[in-house]
Structure formats: C-alpha cells, structure tokens
FISE-81195 format. One record per residue: residue number from 0; residue in one letter; x, y, z of N, C-alpha, C, O in turn. Coordinates in pm, 1 decimal. Layout:
<sites>
SITE  num  residuo       n.X       n.Y       n.Z      ca.X      ca.Y      ca.Z       c.X       c.Y       c.Z       o.X       o.Y       o.Z
SITE  NUM        a         X         Y         Z         X         Y         Z         X         Y         Z         X         Y         Z
...
</sites>
This chain:
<sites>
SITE  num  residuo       n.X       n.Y       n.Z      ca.X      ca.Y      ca.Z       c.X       c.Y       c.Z       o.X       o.Y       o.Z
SITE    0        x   13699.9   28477.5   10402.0   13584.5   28472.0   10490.0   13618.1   28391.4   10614.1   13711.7   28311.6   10620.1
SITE    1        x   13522.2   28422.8   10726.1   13551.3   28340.6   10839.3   13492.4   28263.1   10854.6   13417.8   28256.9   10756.9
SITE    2        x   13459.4   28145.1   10958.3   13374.7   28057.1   10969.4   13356.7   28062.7   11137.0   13452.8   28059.7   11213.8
SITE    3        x   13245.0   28069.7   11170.8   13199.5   28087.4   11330.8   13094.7   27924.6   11319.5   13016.7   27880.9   11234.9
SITE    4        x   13141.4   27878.3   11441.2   13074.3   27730.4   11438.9   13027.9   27696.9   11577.2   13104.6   27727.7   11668.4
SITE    5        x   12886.4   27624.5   11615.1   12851.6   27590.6   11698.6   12848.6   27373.7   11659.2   12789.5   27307.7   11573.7
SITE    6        x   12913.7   27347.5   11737.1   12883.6   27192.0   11733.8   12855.2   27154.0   11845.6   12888.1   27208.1   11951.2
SITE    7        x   12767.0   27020.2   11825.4   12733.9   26942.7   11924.3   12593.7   26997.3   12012.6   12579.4   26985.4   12134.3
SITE    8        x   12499.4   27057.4   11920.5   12379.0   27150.4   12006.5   12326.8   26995.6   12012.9   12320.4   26935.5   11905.7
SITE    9        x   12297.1   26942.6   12107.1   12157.0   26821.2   12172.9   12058.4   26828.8   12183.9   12043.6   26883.4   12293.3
SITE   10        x   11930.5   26803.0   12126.4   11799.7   26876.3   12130.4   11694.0   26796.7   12136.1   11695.9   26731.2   12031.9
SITE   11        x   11598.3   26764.9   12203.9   11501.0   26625.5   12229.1   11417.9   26715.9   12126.9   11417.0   26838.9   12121.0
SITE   12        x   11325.2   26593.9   12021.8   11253.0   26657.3   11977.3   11167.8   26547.8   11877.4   11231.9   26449.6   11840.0
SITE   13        x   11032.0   26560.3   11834.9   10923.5   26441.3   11774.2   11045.1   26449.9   11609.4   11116.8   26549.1   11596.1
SITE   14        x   11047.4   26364.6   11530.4   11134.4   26315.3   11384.2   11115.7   26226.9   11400.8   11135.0   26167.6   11506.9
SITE   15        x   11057.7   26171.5   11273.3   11053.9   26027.2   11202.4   10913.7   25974.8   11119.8   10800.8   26021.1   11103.3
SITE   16        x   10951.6   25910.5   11097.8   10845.6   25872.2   10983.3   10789.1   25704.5   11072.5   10720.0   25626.9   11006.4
SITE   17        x   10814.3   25680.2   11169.2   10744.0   25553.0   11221.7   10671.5   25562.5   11321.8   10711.9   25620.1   11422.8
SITE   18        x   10575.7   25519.3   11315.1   10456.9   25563.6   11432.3   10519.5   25580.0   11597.8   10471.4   25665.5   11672.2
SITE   19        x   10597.7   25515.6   11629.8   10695.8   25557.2   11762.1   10783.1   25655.4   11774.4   10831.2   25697.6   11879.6
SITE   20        x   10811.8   25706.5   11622.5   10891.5   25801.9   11622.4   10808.7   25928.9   11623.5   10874.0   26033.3   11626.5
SITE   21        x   10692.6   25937.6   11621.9   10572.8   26019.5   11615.4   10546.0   26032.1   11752.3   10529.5   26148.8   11787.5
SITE   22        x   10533.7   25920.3   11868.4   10526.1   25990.0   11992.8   10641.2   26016.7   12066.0   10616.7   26094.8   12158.0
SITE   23        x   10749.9   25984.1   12060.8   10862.2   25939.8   12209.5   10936.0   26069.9   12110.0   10956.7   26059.9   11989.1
SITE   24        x   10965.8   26182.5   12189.6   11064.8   26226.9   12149.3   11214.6   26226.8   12147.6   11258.3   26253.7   12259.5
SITE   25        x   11276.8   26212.7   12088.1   11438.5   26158.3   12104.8   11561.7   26262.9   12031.8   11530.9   26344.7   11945.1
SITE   26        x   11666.8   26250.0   12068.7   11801.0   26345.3   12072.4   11835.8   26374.9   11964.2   11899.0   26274.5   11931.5
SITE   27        x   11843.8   26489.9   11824.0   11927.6   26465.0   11718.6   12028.9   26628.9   11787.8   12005.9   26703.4   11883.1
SITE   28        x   12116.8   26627.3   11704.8   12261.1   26705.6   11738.6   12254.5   26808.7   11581.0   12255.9   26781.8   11460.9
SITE   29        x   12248.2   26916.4   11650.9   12274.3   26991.2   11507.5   12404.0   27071.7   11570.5   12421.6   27125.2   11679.9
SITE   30        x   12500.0   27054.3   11434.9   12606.4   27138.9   11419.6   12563.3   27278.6   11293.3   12477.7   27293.9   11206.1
SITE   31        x   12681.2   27359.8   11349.3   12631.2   27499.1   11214.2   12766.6   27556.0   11268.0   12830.5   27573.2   11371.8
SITE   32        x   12772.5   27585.0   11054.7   12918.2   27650.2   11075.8   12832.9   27782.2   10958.8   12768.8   27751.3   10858.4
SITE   33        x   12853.8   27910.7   11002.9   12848.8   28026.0   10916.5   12943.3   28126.6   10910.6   13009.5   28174.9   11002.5
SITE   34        x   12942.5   28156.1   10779.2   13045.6   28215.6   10720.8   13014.4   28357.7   10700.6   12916.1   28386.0   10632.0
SITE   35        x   13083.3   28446.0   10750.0   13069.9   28595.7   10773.9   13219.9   28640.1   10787.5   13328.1   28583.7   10803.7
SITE   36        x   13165.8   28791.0   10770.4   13324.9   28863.1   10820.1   13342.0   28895.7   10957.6   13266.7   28974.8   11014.3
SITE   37        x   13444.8   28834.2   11018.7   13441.9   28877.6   11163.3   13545.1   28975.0   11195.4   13575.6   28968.1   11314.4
SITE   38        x   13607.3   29060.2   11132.5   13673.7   29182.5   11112.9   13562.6   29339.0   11171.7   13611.8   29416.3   11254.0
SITE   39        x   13475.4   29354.2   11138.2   13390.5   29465.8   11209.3   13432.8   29454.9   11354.1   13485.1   29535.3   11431.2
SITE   40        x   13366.3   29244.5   11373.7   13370.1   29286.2   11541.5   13494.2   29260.2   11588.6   13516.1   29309.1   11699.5
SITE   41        x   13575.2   29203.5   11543.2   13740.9   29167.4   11624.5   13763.6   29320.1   11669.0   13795.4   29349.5   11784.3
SITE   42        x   13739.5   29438.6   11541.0   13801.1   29571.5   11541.9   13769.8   29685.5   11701.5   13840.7   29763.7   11764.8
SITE   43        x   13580.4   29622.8   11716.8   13510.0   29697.0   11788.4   13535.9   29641.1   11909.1   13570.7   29705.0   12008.5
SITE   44        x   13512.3   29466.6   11901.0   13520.1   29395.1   12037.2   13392.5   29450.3   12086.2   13393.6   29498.7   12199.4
SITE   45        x   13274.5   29450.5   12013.7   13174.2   29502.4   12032.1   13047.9   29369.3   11985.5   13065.7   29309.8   11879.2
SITE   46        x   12898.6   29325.7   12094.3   12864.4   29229.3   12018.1   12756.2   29308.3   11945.7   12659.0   29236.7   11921.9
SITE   47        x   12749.7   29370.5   11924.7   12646.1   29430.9   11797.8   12736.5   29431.1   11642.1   12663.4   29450.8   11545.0
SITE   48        x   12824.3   29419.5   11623.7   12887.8   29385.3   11526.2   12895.8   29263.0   11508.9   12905.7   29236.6   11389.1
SITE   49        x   12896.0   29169.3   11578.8   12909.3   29026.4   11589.1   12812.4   28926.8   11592.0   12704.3   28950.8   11645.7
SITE   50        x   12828.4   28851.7   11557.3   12678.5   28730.3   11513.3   12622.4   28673.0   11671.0   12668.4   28564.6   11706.8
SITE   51        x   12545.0   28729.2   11744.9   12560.1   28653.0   11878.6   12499.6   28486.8   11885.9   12380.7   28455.1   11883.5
SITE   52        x   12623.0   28389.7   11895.8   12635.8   28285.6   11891.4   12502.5   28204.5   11994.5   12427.3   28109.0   11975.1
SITE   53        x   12520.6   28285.9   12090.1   12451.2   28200.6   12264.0   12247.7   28246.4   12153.8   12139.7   28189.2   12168.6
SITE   54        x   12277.4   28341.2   12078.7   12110.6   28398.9   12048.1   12043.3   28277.5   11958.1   11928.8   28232.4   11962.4
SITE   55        x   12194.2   28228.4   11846.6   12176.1   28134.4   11736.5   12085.6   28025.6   11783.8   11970.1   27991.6   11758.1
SITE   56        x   12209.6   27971.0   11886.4   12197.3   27848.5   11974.4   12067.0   27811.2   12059.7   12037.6   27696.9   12094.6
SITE   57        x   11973.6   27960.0   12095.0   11893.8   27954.3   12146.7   11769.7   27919.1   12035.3   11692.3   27823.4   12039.9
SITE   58        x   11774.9   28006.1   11954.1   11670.7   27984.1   11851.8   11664.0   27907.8   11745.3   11585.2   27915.5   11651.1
SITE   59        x   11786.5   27802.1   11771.8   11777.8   27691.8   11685.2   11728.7   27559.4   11808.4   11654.7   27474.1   11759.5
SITE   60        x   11762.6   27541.4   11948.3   11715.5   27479.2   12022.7   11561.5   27503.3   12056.0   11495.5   27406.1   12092.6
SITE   61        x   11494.9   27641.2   12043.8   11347.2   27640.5   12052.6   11290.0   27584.4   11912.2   11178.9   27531.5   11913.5
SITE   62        x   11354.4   27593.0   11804.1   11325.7   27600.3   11659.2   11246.8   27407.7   11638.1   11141.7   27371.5   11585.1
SITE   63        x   11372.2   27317.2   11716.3   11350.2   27211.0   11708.3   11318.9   27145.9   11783.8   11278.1   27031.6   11763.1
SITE   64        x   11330.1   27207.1   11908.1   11242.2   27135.2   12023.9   11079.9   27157.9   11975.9   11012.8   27054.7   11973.7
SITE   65        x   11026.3   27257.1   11945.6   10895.8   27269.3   11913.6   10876.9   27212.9   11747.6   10770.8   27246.1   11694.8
SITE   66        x   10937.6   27161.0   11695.0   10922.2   27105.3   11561.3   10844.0   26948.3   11586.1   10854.6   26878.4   11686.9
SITE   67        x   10780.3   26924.3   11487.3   10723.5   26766.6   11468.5   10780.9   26741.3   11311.1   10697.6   26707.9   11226.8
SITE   68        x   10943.3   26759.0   11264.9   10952.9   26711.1   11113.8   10937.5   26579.8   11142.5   10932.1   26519.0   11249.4
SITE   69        x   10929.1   26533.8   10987.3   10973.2   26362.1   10974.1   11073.9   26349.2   10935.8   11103.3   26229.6   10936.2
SITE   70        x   11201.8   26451.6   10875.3   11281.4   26444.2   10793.5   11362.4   26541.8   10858.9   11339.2   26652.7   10907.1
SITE   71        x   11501.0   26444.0   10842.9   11590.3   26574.5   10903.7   11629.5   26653.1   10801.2   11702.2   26750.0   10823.1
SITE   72        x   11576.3   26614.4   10645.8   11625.9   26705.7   10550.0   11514.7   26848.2   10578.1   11540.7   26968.4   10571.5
SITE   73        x   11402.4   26787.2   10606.4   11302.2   26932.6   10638.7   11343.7   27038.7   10788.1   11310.9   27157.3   10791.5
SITE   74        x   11401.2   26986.2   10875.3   11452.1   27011.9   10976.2   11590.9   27099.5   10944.1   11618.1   27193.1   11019.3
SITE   75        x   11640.8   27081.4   10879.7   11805.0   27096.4   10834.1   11747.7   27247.6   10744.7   11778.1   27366.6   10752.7
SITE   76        x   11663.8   27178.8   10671.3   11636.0   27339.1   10572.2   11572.6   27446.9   10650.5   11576.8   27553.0   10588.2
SITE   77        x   11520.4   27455.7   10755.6   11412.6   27519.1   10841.8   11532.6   27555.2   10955.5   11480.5   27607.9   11053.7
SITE   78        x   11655.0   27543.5   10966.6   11751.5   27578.4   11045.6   11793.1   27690.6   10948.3   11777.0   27808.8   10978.6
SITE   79        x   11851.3   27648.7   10821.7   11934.0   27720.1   10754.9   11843.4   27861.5   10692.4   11894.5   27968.1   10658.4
SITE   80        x   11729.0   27834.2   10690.0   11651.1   27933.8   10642.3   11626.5   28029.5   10771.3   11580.3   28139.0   10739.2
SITE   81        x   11643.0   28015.4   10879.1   11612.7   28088.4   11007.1   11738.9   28131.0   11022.9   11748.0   28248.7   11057.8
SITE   82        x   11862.4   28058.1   11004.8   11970.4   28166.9   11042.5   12007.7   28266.1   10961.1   12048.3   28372.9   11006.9
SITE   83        x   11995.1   28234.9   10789.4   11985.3   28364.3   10704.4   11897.5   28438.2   10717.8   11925.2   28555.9   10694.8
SITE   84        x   11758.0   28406.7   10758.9   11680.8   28542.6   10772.9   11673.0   28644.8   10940.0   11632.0   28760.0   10953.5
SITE   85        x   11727.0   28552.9   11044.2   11806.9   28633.8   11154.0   11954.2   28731.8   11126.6   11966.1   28850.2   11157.9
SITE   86        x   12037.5   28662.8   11073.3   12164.4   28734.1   11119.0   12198.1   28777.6   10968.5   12223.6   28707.2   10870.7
SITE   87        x   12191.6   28888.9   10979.4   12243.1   28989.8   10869.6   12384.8   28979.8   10830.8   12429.7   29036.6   10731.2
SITE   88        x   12443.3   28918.8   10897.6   12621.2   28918.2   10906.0   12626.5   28783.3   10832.1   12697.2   28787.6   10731.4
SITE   89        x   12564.1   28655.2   10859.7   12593.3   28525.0   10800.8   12540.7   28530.3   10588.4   12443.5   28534.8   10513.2
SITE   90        x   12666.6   28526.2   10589.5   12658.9   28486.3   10442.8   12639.8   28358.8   10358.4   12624.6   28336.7   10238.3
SITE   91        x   12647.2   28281.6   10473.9   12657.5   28129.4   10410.2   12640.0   28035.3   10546.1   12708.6   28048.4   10647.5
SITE   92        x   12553.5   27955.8   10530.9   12547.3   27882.2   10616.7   12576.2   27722.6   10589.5   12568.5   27683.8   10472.9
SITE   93        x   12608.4   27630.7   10691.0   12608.2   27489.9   10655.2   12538.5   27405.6   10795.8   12581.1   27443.9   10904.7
SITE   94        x   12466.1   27327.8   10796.0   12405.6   27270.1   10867.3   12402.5   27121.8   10911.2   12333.8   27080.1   10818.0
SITE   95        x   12419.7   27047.2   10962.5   12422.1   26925.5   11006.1   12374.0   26850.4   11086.1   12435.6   26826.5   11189.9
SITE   96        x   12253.1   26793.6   11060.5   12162.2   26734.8   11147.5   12192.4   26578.5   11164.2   12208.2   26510.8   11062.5
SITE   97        x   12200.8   26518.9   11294.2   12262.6   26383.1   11336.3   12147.6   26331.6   11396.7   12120.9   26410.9   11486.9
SITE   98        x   12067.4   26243.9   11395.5   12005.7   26141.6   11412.3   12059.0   26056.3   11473.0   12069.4   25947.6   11416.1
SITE   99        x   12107.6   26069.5   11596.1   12205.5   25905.3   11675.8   12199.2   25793.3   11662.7   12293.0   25714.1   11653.4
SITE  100        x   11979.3   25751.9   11658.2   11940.5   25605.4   11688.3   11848.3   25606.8   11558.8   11730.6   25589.6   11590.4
SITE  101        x   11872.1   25625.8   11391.4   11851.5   25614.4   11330.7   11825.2   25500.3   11285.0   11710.6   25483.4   11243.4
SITE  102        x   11892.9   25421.2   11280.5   11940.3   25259.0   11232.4   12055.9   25189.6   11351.6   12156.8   25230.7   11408.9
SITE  103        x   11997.5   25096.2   11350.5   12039.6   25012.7   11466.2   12241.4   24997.9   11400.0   12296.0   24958.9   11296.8
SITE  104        x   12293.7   25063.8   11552.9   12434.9   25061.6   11590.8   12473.8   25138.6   11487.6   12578.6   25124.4   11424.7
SITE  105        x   12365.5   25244.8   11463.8   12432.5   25363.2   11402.1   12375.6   25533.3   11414.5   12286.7   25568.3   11492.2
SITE  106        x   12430.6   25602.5   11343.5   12366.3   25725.8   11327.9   12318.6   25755.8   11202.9   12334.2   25661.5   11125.5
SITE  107        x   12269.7   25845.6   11157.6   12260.7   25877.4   11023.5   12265.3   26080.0   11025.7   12196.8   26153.4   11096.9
SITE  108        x   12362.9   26117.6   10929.2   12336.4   26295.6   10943.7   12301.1   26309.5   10795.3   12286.8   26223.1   10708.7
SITE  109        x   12290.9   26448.2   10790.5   12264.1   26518.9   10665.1   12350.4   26674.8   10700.1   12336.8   26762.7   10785.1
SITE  110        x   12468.0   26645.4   10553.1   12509.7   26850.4   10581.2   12467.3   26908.2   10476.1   12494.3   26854.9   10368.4
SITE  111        x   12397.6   27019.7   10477.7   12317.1   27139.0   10352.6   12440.2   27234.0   10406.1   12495.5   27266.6   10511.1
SITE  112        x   12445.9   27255.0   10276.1   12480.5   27425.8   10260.7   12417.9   27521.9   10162.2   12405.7   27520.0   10039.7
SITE  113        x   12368.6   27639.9   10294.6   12289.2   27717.9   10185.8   12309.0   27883.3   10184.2   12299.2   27948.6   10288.2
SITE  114        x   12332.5   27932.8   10078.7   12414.3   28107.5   10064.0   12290.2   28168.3   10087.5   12172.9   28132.0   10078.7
SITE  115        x   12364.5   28298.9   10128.7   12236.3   28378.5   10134.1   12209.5   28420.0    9943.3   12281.1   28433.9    9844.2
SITE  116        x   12087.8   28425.1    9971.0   12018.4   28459.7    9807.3   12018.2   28666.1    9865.0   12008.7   28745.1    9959.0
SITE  117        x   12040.3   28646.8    9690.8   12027.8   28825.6    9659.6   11885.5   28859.7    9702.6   11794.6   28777.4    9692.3
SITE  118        x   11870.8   28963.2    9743.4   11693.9   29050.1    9706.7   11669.4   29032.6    9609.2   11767.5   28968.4    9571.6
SITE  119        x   11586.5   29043.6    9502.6   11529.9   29074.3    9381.5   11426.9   29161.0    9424.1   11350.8   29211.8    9341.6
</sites>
C-alpha cells in the first residue's frame, strides 16, 4: 500500500475545555497520512483516479475552522470519519492533531488511526 500525506495544515479554531479557550480562537496543526493504492493514478496520470489532496486539505481546514470541539480527541475522530466517508480510494487513515499552546512550553498531539469499516 501507499501512503499519501499532508503535514503541517495550520488552522485557527475555538478547542478547549477552559473558559478562554471557549472564546479566543487559537492554531492546532493537523497532519494526515492515508493509505490507498496509487497505481490506478500513477498509470492514468489522471486526477479522477487519484485522491485530490488540495480537496482533502480544503475540507479538513473548513471542517475545523468551523468546529467548537473541546477535545482534540473529538476533533481528530471527526477528521478521520470525513476523510473515509469522502474519498473512496483511502483505505486507512491516520490523523494527528497538535495543540502548540496546550501546556505551558509545550505542545500536546494525539495520532488515531482509523480503517475503513466493511458495509454490512
């Protein structure tokens, strides 16, 4: 399998559980690496075969700019659940949400990884 990765997306947005963190919106960084076959499109060089990256990037930056989580674990799951139910090609996703000014002179992240589930 391949792995197609966007790092370093920057995204102002309301997170946190402390009453300041409720108004001032502030920066967390999501990375995403998904795992698909990129053999269709290498073959076609075509982007309809291909996961369009710039589309991901967009709708994970509207996804969390308009979000109010408290939790980047709720944030993180609400990424990974939007890119499996967009892109038909991603089989597996992993997610990584960074919190910069979490705790003083630090950051704090969280990485999920989550497969796509069968139909039933």
């Amino acid at each position: 399998m391949d792995h197609l990765t966007i790092s370093g997306l920057k995204v102002e947005t309301i997170i946190g559980t402390n009453p300041w963190e409720r108004e001032t919106r502030q920066p967390i960084i999501v990375d995403l690496e998904m795992q698909l076959d990129s053999l269709p499109a290498a073959r076609s060089d075509n982007i309809g075969d291909a996961v369009d990256y710039g589309a991901v990037g967009r709708r994970v930056r509207n996804l969390v700019s308009d979000s109010r989580f408290q939790l980047i674990e709720g944030i993180a799951e609400r990424i990974a659940n939007d890119v499996l139910q967009q892109e038909r090609r991603v089989i597996k996703v992993t997610v990584c949400v960074t919190k910069p000014y979490a705790i003083p002179d630090a950051s704090v992240s969280l990485t999920i990884t989550r497969p796509r589930r069968p139909v039933s």
